[in-house]
C-alpha positions in Angstrom: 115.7 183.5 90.6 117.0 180.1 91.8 115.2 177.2 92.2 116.0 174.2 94.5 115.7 170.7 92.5 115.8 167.7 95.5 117.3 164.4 94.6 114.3 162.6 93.0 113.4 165.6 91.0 117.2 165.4 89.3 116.6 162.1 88.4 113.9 162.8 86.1 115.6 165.9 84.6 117.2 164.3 80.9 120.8 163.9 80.7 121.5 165.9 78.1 119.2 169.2 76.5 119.1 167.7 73.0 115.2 167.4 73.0 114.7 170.8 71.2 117.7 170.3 68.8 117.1 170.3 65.6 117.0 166.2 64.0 119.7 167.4 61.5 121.8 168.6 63.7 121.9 165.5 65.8 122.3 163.5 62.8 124.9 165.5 62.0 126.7 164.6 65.1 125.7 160.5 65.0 127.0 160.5 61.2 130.5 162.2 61.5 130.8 160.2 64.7 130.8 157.0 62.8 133.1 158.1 59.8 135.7 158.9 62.6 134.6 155.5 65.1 134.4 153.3 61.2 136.5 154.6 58.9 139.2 156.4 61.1 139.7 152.5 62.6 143.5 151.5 61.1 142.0 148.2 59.6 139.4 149.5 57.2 140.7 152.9 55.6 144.4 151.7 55.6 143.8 147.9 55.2 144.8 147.8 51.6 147.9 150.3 52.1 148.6 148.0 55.0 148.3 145.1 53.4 150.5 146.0 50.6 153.4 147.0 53.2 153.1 143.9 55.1 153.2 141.8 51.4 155.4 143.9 49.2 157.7 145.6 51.9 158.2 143.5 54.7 157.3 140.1 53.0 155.1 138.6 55.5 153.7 134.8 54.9 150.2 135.1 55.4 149.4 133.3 58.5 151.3 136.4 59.8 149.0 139.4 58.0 145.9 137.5 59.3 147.5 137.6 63.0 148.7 141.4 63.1 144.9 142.6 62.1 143.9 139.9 64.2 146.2 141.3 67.1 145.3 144.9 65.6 141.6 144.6 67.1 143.0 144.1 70.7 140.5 147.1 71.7 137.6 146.0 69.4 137.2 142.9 71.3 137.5 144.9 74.7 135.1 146.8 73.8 132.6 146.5 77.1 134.7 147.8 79.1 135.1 150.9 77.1 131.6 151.6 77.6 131.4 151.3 81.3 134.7 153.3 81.8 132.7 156.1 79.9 129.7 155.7 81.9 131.6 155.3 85.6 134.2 158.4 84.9 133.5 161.2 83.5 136.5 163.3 82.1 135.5 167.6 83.1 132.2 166.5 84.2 130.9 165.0 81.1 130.5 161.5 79.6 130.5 162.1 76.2 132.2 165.8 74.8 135.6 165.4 76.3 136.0 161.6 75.6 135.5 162.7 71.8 137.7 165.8 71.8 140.3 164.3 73.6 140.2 160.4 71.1 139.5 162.3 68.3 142.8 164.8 69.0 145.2 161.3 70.2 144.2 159.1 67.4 145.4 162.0 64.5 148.2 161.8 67.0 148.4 157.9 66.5 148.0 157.9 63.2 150.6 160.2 62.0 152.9 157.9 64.3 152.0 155.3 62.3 153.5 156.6 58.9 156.7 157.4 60.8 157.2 154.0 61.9 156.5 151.4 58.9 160.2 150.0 59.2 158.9 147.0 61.2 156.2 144.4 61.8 155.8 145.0 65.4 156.9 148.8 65.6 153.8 148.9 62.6 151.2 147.0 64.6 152.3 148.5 68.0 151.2 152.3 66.4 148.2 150.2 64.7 146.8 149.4 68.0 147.4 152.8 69.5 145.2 154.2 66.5 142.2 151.8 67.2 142.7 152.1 70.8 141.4 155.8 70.5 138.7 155.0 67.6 137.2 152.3 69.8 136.7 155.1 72.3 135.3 157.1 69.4 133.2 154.6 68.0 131.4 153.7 71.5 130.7 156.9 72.5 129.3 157.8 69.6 127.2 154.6 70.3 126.1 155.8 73.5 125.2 159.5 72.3 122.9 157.7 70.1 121.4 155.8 72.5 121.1 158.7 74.9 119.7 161.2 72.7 117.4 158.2 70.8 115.9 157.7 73.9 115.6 161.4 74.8 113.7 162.3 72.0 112.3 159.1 71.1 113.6 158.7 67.9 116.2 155.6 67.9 115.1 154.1 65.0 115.3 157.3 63.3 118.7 157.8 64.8 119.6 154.3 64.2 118.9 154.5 60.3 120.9 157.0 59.9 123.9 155.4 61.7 123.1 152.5 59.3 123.7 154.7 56.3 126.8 156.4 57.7 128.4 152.7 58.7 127.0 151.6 54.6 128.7 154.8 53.2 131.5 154.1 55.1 132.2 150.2 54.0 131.3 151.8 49.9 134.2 154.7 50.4 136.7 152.2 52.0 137.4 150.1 48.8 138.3 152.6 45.9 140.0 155.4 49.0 141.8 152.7 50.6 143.0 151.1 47.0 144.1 154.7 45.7 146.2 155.3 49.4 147.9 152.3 48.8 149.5 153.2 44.9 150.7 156.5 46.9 152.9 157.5 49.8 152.4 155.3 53.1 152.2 159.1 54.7 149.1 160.5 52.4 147.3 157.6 53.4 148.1 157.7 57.4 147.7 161.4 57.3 143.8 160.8 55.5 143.5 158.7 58.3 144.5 161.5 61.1 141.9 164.1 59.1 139.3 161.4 59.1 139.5 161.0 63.1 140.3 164.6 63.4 136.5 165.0 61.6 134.4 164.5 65.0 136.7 167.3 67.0 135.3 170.3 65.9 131.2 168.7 65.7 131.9 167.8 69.8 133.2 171.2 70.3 130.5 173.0 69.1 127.3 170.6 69.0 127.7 168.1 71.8 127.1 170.0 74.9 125.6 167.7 78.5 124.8 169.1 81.7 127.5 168.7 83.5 127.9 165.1 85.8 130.1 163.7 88.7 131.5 161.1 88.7 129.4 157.7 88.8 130.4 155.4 91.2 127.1 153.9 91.2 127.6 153.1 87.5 130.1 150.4 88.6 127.8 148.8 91.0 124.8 148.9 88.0 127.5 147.2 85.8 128.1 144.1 88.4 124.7 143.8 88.5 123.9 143.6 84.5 126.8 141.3 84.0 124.6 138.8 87.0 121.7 139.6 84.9 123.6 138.5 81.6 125.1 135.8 83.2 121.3 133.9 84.0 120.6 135.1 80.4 120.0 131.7 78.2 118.6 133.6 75.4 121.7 136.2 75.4 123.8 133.0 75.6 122.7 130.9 72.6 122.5 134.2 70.6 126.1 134.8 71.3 127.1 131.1 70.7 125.2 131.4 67.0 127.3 134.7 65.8 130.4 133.3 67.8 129.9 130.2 65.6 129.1 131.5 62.1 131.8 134.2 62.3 134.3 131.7 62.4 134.2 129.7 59.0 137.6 129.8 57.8 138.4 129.5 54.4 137.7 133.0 52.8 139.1 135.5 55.3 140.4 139.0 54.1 144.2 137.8 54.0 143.5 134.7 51.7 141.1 137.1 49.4 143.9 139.4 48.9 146.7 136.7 48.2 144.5 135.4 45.7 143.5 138.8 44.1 147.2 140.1 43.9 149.2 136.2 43.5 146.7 134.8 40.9 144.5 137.5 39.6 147.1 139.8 39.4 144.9 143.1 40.4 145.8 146.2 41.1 145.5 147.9 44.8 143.1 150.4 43.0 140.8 147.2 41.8 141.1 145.8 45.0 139.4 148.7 46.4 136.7 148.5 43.8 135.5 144.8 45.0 134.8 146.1 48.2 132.9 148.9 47.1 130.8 146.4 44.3 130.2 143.6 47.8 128.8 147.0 50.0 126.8 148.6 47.3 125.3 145.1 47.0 124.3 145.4 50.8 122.7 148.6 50.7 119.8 145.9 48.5 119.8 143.4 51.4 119.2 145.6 53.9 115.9 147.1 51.9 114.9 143.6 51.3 115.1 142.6 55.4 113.8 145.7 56.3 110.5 144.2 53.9 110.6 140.6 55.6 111.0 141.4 59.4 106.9 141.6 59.8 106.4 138.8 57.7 109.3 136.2 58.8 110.3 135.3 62.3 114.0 134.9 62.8 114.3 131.3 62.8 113.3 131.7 59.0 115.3 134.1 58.1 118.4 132.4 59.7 118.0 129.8 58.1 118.0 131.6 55.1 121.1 133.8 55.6 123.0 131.0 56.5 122.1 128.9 53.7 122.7 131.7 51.1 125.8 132.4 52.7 127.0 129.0 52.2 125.8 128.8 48.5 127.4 132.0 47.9 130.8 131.1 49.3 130.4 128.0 46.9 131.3 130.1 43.9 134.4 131.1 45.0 135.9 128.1 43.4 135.1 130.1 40.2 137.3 133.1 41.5 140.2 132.7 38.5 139.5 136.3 36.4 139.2 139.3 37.3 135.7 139.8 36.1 134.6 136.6 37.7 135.8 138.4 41.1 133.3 141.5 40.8 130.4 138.8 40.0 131.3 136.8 42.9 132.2 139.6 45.1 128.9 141.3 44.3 126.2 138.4 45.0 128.3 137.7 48.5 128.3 140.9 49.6 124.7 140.9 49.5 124.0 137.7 50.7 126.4 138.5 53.6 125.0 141.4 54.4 121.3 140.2 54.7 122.8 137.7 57.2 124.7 140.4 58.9 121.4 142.1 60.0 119.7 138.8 60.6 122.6 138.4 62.9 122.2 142.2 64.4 118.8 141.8 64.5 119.3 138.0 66.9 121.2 140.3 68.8 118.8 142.6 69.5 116.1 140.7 70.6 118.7 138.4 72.9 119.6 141.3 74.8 118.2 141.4 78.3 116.2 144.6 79.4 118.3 147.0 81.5 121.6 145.6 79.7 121.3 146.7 76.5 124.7 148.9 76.3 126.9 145.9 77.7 125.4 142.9 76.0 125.4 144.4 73.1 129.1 145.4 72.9 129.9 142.5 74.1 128.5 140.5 71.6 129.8 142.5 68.6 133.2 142.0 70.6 132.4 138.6 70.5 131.8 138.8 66.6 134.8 140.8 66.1 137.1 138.4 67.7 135.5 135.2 66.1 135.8 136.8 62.9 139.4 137.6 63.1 139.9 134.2 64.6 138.8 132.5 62.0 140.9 134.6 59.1 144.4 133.7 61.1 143.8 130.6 61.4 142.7 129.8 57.9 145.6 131.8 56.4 148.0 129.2 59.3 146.2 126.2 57.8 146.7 127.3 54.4 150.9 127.9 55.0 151.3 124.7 56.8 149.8 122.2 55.4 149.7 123.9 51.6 145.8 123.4 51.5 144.6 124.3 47.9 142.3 127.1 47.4 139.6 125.3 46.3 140.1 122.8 50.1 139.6 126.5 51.2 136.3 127.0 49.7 134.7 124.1 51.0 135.9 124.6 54.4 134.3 127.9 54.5 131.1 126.6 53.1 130.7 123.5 55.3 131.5 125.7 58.4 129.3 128.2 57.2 126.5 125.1 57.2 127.7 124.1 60.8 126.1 127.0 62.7 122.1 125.2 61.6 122.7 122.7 64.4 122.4 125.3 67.0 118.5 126.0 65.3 117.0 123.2 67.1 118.4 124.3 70.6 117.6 128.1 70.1 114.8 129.3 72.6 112.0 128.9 70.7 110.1 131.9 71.5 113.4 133.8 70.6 112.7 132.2 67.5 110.0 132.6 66.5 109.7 136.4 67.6 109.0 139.0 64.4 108.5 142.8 64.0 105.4 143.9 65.6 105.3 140.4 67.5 104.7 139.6 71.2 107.7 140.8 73.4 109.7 137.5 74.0 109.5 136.4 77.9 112.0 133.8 77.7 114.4 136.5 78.1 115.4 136.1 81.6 117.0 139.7 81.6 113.4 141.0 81.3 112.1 142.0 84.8 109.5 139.6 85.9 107.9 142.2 89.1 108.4 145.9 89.5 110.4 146.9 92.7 108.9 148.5 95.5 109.3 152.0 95.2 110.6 152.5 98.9 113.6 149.6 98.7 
């Protein structure tokens, strides 16, 4: 028996049939997704093995380590336009399946280019950019199957917590994995990294399944008009400008860190690792203690707390001469820059105007991501050309850090002083102010 389903009708039908799936199951698919999309990117399982070519092989200065992974995240700052292409085109009639089978399947590809070719700086960071290229894809579709299916079932904070964990496990695992990589065989570590992106192939296969779609071309049109929305969007503006601003504090960068840990510390690749894993680990408490103050703090406060921690925080870094001393210092600034990291997510999220949520938030993590490699280049250039001592360093960071409070004052102040649980913030011009006649 067939049954005739007019155009209005379709509309309300859900996108996908994941409603009566089981929560683990869909977990299932939103975790492995973000190993693959987090992990599987070239710059956090293979950093140290990287690093350690581009250092110990190849001799670079470090002005030019901080601009390959700065030139490495090409796609990571492009990030926006991944998601609409995956919106506007499906690939066999579906958004989300084939764009994972066919990015998981070409960035293995990618990656075990990458151990074939680490002869050269640019052959190296031309296969490096292939990799993330294809994880990018990874990483924002899994973002929008989260979305999708949150919605669906009505469970994205559910959903969302358990990305949070995955994404946590994944910055805890990167450390030690990436440090033991790099003390072996540049191929044993690219070819983890093609298993690692291979890991969301077979869960797409089998688990994500969508009713099949044509292609979009009124996805385009909705795109022009969010970016219009965005555009008249003072809220989404400011928001951007205050991440944009306190991700770039040079001083402390990734690239001066390690020339410091292996030049004067004189640590291994292995106990390189471990700092990261001590700094994540660490975050894992400021997220608990956030997740207690959103009800009782509005954001203004707990900016103003993040940043200030930060600051103090990046202060004790002038103490950074043993190895010991690193693990203590490491530890209390990966907490303290993780609570700010979800202060900062959580600015974000309440800048974002309604009916934009997809593309302004991408693009302002794109905006973070490319601050925040800004900033580590250009550090690591200040430090080679004008021989600025690491301690100079420190203080930049920390007074940069301090900078981003003069934005405070100018913040929408309803923005500001929104909370968990508070009023929703009308200042947000992307919220619609008058529902559109039905018939238009």
């Amino acid at each position: 028996m067939s049954t005739t389903v007019n155009a209005s009708q379709q509309e309300d039908l859900p996108k996908t049939s994941y409603a009566a799936e089981s929560f683990w199951l869909i977990a299932a698919v939103i975790v492995i997704g973000n190993v693959a999309g987090t992990l599987g990117a070239a710059d956090q399982l293979c950093k140290i093995p990287l690093q350690n070519i581009l250092k110990g092989s190849l001799h670079v200065q470090r002005h030019d380590m901080a601009q390959f992974f700065f030139v490495s995240g090409l796609f990571f700052y492009l990030k926006p336009i991944v998601g609409i292409l995956t919106d506007a085109f499906p690939i066999l009639g579906t958004r989300r399946r084939y764009y994972l089978l066919y990015s998981s399947a070409l960035a293995a590809v990618a990656w075990v280019v990458l151990g074939l070719v680490k002869e050269s700086y640019s052959s190296l960071l031309s296969a490096v950019i292939a990799v993330d290229l294809f994880i990018v894809m990874i990483s924002t579709v899994a973002g929008a199957f989260l979305v999708e299916v949150g919605q669906s079932r009505g469970e994205v904070g559910k959903l969302t917590a358990v990305r949070s964990f995955a994404r946590v496990l994944c910055f805890t695992v990167q450390g030690p994995l990436g440090g033991l990589l790099a003390g072996t065989f540049f191929w044993v570590a690219t070819g983890t990294g093609a298993v690692v992106a291979l890991s969301i192939l077979p869960i797409a296969y089998f688990f994500v399944k969508e009713k099949p779609v044509q292609r979009n071309l009124d996805a385009l049109q909705n795109a022009g008009r969010e970016i219009v929305t965005i555009g008249r969007s003072w809220p989404f503006w400011m928001a951007t400008l205050f991440i944009a601003l306190f991700k770039f504090a040079p001083g402390l960068g990734s690239t001066m860190l390690y020339y410091r840990q292996t030049d004067v510390l004189h640590m291994s690749q292995q106990n390189i690792g471990y700092l990261g894993a001590v700094g994540s680990v660490a975050g894992l408490l400021a997220a608990a203690v956030y997740f207690q103050f959103a009800r009782r703090i509005p954001i203004r406060t707990a900016l103003i707390i993040g940043v200030v921690l930060s600051a103090a925080a990046a202060l004790l870094y002038i103490f950074y001469t043993s190895q010991p001393l690193a693990f203590a210092i490491d530890g209390q600034n990966g907490l303290f820059q993780f609570y700010i990291e979800v202060a900062l997510l959580d600015l974000a999220g309440r800048a974002t105007p309604a009916g934009c949520e997809g593309l302004a938030y991408a693009f302002m993590m794109s905006i973070a991501n490319l601050s925040g490699q800004g900033s580590d280049w250009l550090a690591a250039s200040l430090a080679d050309k004008y021989h600025l001592s690491w301690n100079s360093m420190v203080y930049m960071n920390a007074g940069t850090t301090l900078f981003v409070l003069v934005l405070i004052p100018l913040m929408p102040r309803v923005l500001m002083a929104s909370r968990d649980n508070a009023s929703p913030n009308l200042e947000n011009t992307g919220e619609p102010t008058e529902v559109p006649d039905a018939a238009a």
